[in-house]
N, CA, C and O atoms as CSV, one atom per row, in Angstrom:
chain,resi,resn,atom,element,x,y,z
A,1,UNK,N,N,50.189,83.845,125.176
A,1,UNK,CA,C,49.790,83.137,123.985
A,1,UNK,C,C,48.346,82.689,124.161
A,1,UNK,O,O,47.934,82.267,125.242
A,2,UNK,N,N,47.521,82.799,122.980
A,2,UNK,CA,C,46.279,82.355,123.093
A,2,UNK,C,C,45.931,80.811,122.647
A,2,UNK,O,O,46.904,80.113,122.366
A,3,UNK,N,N,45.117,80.444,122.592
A,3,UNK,CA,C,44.586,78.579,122.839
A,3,UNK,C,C,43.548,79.610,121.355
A,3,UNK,O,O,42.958,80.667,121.579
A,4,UNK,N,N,43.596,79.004,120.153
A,4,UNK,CA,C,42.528,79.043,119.518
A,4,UNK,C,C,41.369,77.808,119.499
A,4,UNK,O,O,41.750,76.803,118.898
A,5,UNK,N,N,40.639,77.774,119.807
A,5,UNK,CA,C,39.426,76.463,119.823
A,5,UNK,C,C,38.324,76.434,119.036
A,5,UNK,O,O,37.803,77.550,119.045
A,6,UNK,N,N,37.824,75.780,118.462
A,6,UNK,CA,C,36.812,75.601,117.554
A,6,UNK,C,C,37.472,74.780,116.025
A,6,UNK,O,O,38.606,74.454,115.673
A,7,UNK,N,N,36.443,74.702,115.556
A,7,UNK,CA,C,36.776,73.863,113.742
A,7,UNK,C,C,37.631,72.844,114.021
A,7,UNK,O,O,38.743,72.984,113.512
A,8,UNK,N,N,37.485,71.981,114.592
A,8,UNK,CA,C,38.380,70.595,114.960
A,8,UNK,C,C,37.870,69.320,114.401
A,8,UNK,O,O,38.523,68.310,114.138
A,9,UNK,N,N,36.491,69.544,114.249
A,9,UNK,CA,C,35.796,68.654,114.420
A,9,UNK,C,C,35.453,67.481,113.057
A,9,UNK,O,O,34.672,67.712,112.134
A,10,UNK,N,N,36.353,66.071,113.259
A,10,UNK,CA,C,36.751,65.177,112.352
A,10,UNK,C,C,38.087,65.791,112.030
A,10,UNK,O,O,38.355,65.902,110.833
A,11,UNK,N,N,38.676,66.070,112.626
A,11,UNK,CA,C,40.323,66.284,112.362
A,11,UNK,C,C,41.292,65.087,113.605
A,11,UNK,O,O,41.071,64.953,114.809
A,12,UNK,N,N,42.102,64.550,112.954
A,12,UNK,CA,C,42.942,63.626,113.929
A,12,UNK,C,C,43.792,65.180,114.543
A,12,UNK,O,O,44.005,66.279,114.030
A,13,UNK,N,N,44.100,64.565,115.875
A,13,UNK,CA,C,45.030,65.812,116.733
A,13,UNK,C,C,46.666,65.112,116.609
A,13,UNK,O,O,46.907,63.918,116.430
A,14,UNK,N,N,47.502,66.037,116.734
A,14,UNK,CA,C,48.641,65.811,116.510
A,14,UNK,C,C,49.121,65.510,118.031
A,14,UNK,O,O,48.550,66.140,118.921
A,15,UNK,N,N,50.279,64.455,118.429
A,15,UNK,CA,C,50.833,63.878,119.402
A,15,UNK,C,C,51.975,64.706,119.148
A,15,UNK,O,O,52.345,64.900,117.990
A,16,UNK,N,N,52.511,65.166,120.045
A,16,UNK,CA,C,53.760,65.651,120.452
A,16,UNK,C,C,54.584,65.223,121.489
A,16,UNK,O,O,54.350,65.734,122.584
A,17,UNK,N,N,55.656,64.267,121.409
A,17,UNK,CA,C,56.179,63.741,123.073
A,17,UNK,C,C,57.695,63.268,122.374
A,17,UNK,O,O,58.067,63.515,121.227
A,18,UNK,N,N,58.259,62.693,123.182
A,18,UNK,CA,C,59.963,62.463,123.456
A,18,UNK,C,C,60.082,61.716,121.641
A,18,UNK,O,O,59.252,61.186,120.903
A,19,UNK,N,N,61.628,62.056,121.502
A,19,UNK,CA,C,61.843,61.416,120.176
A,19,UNK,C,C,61.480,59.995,120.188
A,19,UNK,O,O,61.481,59.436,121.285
A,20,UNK,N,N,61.156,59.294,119.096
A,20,UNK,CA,C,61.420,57.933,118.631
A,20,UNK,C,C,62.382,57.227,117.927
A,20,UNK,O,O,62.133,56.762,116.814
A,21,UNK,N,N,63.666,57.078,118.575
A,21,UNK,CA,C,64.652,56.332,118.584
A,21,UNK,C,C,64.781,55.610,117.321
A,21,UNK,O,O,65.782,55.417,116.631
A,22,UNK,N,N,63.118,55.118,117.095
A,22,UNK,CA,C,63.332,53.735,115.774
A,22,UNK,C,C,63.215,54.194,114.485
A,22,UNK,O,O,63.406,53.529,113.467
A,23,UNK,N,N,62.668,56.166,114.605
A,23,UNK,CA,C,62.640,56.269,113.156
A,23,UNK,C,C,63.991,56.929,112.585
A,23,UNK,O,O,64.945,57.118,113.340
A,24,UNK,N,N,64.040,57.296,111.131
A,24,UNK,CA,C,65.429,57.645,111.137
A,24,UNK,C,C,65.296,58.763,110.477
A,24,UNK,O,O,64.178,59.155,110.142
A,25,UNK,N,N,66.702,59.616,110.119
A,25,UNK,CA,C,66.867,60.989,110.324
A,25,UNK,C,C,65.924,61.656,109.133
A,25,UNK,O,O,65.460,62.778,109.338
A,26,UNK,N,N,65.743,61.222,108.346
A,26,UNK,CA,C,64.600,61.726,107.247
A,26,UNK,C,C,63.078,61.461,107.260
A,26,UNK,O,O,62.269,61.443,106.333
A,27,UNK,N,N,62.932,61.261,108.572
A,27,UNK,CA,C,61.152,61.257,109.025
A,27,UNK,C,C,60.676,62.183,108.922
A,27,UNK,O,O,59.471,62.027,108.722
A,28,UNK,N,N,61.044,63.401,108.954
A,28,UNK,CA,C,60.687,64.629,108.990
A,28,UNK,C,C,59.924,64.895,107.683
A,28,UNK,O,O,58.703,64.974,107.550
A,29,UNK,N,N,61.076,65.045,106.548
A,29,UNK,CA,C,60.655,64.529,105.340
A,29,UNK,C,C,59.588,64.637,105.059
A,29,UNK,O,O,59.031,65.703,104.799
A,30,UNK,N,N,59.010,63.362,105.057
A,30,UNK,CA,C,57.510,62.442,105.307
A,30,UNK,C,C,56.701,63.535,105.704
A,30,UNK,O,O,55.839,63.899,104.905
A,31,UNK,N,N,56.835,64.247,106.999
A,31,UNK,CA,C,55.822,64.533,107.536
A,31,UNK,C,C,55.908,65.574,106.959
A,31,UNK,O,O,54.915,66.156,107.396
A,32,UNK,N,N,56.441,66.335,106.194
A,32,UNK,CA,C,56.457,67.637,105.723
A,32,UNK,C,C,55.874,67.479,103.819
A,32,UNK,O,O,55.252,68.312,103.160
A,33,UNK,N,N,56.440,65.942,103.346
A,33,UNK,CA,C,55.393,65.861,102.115
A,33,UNK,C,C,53.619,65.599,102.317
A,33,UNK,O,O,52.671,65.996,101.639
A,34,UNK,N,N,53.673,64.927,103.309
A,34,UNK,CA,C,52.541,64.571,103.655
A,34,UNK,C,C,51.788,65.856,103.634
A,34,UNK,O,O,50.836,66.009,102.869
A,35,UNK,N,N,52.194,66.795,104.467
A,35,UNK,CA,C,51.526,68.132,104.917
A,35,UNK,C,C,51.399,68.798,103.668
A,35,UNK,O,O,50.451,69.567,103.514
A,36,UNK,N,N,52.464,68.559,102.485
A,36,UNK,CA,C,52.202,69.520,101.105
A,36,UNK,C,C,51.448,68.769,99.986
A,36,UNK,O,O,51.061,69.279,98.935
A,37,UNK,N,N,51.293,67.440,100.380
A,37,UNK,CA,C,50.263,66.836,99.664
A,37,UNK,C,C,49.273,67.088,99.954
A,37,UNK,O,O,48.584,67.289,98.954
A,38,UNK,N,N,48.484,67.265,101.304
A,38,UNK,CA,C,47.312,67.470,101.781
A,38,UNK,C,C,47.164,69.102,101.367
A,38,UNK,O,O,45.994,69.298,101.040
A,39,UNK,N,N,47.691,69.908,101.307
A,39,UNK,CA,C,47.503,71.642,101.356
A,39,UNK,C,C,47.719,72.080,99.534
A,39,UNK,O,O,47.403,73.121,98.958
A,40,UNK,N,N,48.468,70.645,98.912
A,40,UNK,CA,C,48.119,71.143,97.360
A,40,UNK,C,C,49.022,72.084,97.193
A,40,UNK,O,O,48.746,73.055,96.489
A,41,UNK,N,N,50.456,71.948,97.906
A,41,UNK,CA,C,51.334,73.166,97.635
A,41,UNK,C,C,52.064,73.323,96.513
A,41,UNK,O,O,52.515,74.360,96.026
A,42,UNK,N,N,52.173,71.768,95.996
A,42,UNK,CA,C,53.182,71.491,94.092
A,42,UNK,C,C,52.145,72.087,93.245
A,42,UNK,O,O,52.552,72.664,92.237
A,43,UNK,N,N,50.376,72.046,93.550
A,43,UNK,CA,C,49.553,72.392,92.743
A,43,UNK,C,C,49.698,73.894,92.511
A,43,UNK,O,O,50.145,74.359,91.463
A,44,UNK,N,N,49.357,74.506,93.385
A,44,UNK,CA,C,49.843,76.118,93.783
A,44,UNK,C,C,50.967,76.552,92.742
A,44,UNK,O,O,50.949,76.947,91.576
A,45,UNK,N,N,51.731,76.357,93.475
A,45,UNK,CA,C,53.055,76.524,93.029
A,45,UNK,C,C,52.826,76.112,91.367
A,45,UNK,O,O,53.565,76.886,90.759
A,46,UNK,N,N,52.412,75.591,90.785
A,46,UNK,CA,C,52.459,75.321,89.268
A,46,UNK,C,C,51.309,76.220,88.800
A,46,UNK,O,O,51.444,77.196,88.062
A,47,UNK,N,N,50.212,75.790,89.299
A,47,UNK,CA,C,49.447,76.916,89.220
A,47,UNK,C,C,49.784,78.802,88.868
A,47,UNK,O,O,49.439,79.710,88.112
A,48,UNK,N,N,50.711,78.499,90.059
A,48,UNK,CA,C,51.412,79.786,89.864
A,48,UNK,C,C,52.550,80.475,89.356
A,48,UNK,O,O,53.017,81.561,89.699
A,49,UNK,N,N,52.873,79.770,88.594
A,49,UNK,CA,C,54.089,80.005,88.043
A,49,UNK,C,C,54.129,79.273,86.303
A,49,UNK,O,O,55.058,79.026,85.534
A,50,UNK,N,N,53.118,79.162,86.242
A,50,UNK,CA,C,52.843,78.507,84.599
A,50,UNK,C,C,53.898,77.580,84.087
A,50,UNK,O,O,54.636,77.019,84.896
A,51,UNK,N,N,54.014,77.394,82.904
A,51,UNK,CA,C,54.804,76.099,82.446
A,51,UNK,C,C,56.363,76.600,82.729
A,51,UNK,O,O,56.863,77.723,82.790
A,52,UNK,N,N,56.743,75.659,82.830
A,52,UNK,CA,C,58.383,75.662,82.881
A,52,UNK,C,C,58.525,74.516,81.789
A,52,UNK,O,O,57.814,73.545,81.528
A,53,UNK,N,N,60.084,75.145,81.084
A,53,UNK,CA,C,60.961,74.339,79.913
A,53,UNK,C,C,61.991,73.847,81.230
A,53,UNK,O,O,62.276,74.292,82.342
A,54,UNK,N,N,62.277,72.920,80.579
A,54,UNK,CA,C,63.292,72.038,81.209
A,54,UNK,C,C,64.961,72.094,80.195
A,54,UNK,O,O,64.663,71.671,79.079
A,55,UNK,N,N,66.379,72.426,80.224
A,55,UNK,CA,C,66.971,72.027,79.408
A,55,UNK,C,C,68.171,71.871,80.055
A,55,UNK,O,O,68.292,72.201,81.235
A,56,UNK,N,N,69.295,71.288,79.255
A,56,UNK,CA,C,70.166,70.170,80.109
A,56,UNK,C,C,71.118,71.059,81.314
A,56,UNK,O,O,71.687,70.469,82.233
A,57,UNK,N,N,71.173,72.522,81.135
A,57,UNK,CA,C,71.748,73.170,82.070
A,57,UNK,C,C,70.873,73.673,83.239
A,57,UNK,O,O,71.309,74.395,84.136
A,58,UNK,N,N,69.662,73.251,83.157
A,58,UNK,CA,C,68.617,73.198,84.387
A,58,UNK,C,C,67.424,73.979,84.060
A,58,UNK,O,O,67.435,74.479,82.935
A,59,UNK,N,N,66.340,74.209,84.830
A,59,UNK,CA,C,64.898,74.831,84.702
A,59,UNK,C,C,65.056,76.420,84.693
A,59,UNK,O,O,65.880,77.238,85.102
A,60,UNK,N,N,63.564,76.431,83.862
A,60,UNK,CA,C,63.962,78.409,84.024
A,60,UNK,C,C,61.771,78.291,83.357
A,60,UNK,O,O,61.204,77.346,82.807
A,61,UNK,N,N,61.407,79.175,83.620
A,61,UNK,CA,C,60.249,79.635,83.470
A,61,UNK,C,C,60.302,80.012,81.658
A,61,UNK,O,O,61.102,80.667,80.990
A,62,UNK,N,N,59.095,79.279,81.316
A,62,UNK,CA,C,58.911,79.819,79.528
A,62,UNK,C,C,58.874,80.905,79.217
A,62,UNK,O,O,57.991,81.638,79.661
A,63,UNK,N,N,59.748,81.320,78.421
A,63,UNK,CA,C,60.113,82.710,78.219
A,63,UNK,C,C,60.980,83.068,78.346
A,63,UNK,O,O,61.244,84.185,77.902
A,64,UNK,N,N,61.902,82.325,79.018
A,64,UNK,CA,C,63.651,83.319,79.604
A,64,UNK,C,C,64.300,82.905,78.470
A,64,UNK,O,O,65.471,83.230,78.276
């Protein structure tokens, strides 16, 4: 496996070490909206897929 290095620079580094006991089972969660807030992935995704209708038996793309 290779070490890629470079473009770091003003980026916080990520800690990786033993679980934390005090958080609870949906921390993950968090760290995974966090990551799709920062990368603009709901934007994308709408972006890409144009309007959606909403109706009471559930979502479907405009047009179906």
């Amino acid at each position: 496996m290779k070490r890629i290095r470079g473009g770091s620079a003003g980026r916080r580094k990520v800690r990786v070490g033993a679980p934390d006991g005090t958080l609870t089972g949906s921390a993950g969660l968090a760290a995974v909206t966090e990551l799709c807030d920062r990368l603009g992935v709901a934007g994308a995704i709408d972006a890409a897929t144009g309007p959606v209708k909403v109706r009471d038996r559930g979502s479907a793309p405009a047009g179906c």
